[in-house]
C-alpha positions in Angstrom: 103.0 59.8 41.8 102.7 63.6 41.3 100.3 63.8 44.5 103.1 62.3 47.1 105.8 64.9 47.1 102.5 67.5 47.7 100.8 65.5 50.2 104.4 64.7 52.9 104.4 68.1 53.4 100.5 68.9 54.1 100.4 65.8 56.8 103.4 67.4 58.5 101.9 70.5 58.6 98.4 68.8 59.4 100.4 67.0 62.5 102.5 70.0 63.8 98.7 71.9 64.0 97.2 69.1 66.0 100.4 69.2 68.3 99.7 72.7 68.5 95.9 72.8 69.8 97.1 69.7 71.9 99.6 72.0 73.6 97.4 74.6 73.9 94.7 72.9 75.4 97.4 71.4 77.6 98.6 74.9 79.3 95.4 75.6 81.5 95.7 71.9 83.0 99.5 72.5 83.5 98.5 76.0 85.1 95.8 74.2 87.0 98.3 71.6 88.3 101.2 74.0 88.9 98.6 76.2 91.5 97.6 73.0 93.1 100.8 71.8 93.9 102.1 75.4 95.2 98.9 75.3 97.7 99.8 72.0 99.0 103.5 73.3 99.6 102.3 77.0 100.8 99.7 74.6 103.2 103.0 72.3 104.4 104.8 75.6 105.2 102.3 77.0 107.1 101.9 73.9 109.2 105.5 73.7 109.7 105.6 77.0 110.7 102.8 76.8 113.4 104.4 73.5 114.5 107.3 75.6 115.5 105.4 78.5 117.1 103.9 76.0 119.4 107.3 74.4 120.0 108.2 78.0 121.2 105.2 78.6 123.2 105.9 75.6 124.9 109.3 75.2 125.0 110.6 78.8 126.2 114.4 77.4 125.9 113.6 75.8 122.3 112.2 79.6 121.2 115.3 81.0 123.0 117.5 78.7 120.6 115.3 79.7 117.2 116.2 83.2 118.3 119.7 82.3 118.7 119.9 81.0 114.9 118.3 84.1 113.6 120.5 86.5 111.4 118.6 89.4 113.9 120.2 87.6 116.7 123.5 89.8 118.2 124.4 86.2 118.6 125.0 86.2 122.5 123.1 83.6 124.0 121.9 84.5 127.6 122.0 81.3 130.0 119.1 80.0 130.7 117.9 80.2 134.5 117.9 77.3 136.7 114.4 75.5 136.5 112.5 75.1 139.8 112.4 71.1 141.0 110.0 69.4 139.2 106.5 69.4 140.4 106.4 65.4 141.3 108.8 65.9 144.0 108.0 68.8 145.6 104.4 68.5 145.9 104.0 65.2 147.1 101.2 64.5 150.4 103.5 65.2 153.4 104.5 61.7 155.2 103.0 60.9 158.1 106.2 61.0 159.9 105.9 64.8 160.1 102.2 64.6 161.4 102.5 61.7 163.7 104.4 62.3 167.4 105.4 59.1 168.0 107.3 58.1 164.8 111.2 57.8 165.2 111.4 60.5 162.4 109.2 63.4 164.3 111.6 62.4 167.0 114.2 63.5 165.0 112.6 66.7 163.4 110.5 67.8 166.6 107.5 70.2 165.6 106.0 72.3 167.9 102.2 73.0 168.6 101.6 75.6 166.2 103.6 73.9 163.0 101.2 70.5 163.4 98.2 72.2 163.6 99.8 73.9 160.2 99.9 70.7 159.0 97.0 69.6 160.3 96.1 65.6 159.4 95.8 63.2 157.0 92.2 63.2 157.2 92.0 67.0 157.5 93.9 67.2 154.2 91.7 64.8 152.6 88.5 66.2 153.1 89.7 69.7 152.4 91.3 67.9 148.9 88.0 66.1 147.9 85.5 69.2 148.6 88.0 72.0 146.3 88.0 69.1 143.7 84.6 69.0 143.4 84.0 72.9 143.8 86.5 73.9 140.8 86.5 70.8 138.9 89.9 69.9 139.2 91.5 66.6 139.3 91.9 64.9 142.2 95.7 64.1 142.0 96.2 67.3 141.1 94.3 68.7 143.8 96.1 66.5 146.5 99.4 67.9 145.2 98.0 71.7 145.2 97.0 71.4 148.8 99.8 69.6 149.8 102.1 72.0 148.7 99.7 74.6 150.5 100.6 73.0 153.9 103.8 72.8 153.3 104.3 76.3 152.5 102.2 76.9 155.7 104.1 75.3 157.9 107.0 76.7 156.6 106.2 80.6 157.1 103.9 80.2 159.6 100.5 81.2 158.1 97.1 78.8 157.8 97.0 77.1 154.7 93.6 77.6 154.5 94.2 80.8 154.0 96.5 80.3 151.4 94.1 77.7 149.6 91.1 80.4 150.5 93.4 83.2 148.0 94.1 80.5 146.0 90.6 79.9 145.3 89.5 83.7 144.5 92.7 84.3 142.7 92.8 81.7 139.7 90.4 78.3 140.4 93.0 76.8 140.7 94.5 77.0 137.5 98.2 77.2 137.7 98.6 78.7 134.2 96.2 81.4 134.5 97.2 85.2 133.9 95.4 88.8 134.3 95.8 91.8 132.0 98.1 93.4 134.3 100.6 90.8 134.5 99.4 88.8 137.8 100.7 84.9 137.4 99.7 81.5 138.8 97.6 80.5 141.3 97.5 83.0 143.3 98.1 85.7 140.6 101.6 86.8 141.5 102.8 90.0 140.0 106.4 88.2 139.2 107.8 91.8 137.4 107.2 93.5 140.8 108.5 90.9 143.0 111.0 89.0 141.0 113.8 89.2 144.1 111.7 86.6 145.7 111.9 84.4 142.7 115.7 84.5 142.3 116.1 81.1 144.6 113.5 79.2 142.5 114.7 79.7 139.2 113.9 83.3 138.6 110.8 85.1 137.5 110.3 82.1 134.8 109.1 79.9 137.5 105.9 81.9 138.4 104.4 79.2 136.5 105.4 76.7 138.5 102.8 76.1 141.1 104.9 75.2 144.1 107.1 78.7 143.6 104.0 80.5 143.1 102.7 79.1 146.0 105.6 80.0 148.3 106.1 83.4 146.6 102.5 84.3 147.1 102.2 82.8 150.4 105.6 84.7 151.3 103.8 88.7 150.0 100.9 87.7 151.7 102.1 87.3 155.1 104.1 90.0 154.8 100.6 92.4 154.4 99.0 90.6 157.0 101.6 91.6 159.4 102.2 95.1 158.3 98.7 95.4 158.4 97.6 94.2 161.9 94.8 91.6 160.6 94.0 89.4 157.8 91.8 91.8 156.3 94.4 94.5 156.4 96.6 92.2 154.6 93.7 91.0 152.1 93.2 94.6 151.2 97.5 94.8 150.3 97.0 92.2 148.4 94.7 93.1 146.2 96.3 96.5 145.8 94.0 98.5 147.4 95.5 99.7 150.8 95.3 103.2 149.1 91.6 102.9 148.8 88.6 103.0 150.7 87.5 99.5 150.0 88.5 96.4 147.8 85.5 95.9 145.9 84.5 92.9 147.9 87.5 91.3 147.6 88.6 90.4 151.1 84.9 89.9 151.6 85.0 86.8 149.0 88.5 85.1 150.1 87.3 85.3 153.9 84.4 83.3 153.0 86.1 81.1 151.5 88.2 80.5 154.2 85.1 80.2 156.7 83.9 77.2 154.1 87.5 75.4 154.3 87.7 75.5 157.9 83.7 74.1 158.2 85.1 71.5 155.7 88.3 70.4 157.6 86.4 69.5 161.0 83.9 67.8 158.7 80.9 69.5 158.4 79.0 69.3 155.3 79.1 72.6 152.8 77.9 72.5 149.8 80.4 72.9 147.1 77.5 75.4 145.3 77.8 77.8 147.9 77.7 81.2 147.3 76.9 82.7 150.9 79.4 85.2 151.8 80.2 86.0 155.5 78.9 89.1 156.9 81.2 92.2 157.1 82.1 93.4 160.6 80.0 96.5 161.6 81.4 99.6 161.2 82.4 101.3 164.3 79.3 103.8 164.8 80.5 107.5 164.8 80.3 109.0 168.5 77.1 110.7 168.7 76.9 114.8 170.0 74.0 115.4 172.7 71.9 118.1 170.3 70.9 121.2 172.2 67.6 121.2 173.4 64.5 123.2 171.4 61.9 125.3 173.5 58.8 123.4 173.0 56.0 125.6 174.7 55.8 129.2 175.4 57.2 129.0 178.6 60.2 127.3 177.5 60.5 129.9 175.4 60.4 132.8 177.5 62.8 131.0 180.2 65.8 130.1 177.3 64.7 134.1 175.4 68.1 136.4 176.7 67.3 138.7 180.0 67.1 142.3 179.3 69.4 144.6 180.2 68.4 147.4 182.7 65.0 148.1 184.8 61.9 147.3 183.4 58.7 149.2 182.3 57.3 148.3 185.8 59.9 149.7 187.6 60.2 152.7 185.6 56.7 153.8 186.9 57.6 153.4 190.1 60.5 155.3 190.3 58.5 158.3 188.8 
């Protein structure tokens, strides 16, 4: 009986010690599971936030929004500039109304000689279509559309779409997203800060992307060389920025060979999509040669070209005296 009232108090004591080291032992777990937990939400933030970086890469008008919602924003939204038509329905193969003579519709929309030969035909189109889809490995809707919109364009401004494919080619492979260090966009590498005015009726310098502006933009600056410089090479050299220089580094040498294997391909010849042979350049105009004066060769042609002398001579001096 004397034991009990000192015992209570040691088991409490005994109990509150073990709840002790069990708490203690308990903290690095807790630590351990309070880290764990902060790395899975630190790991769902940083997804988040690289979903919505894409969603503004992608989506210029959904970055243009985020920007809006920003306490940096001045909170003036600019209005957003009219999108060029979509792709689907400005690229599609020309009908064969507009290549045929004797449909009711050319009736109504009479081409002349030179805009159905920019045109070309169906079958001219296709071949071209299957050979640069094979060459740059692009799909061949995609290709169809991309040379359709290159006749088009042609017939439009008066220039052979194979030249325009030919730039098209050298410029970017065909990739309509594709971009140079200096600011050159599209297919055919557009600078769009240098020539946004041209832009401003197909949805401002935002549509440089889309391939059937940058078609018509491009095609528009290149015709424009060509006939401030005389010829297609002049007009190469423009636009490539190098009319100031002596040559273009084999640049109008590339895009003219080009050419010379899309014409071979559109009267159906066979070229190998490996190609790599490049035309030759035109010979230089030979400078005008200057007749040299001719060299004494014997002794005799010597003394005849040596310089008379002056007065009488020893011979005559004698006889005199």
């Amino acid at each position: 009986m004397l034991n009990q009232p000192i015992e209570a108090p040691l088991s409490a004591a005994s109990d509150m010690v073990d709840q002790s080291a069990q708490w203690a032992k308990s903290i690095p777990s807790r630590i351990g599971r309070f880290f764990t937990a902060a790395h899975y939400a630190l790991t769902l933030v940083g997804i988040a936030a690289l979903f919505v970086l894409g969603m503004m890469f992608f989506n210029p008008d959904f970055a243009d929004k985020i920007i809006a919602l920003s306490p940096f924003s001045d909170g003036q939204v600019e209005e957003a500039a009219p999108e060029a038509p979509p792709l689907t329905n400005l690229m599609d193969t020309p009908a064969p109304a507009l290549t045929a003579t004797t449909a009711p519709a050319a009736a109504a929309i009479p081409l002349s000689d030179e805009e159905r030969k920019m045109l070309g035909t169906p079958r001219q189109q296709k071949l071209v279509t299957t050979w640069l889809s094979k060459r740059y490995r692009v799909a061949g809707d995609a290709t169809d559309m991309l040379v359709s919109a290159a006749y088009l364009t042609a017939r439009d401004i008066k220039l052979d779409p194979l030249l325009i494919l030919a730039v098209m080619a050298i410029e970017s492979r065909f990739n309509p997203f594709a971009e140079s260090p200096m600011g050159a966009q599209g297919l055919m590498q557009v600078m769009s800060k240098v020539h946004h005015d041209k832009f401003q009726e197909l949805g401002g310098v935002k549509a440089a992307l889309n391939p059937v502006a940058n078609i018509k933009v491009g095609s528009l600056i290149l015709k424009e060389y060509v006939t401030r410089g005389g010829s297609v090479e002049a007009g190469l050299k423009s636009y490539v920025g190098a009319a100031e220089m002596d040559n273009d580094g084999g640049y109008g040498l590339k895009v003219l060979s080009e050419y010379q294997n899309l014409k071979e391909v559109a009267v159906g010849k066979n070229v190998s999509i490996f190609t790599t042979a490049l035309i030759k350049p035109a010979p230089r105009p030979a400078a005008p040669s200057v007749p040299a004066q001719a060299k004494p060769t014997a002794i005799g042609d010597m003394a005849s070209a040596a310089p008379k002398k002056q007065g009488p001579t020893v011979t005559e001096e004698i006889a005199a005296l």
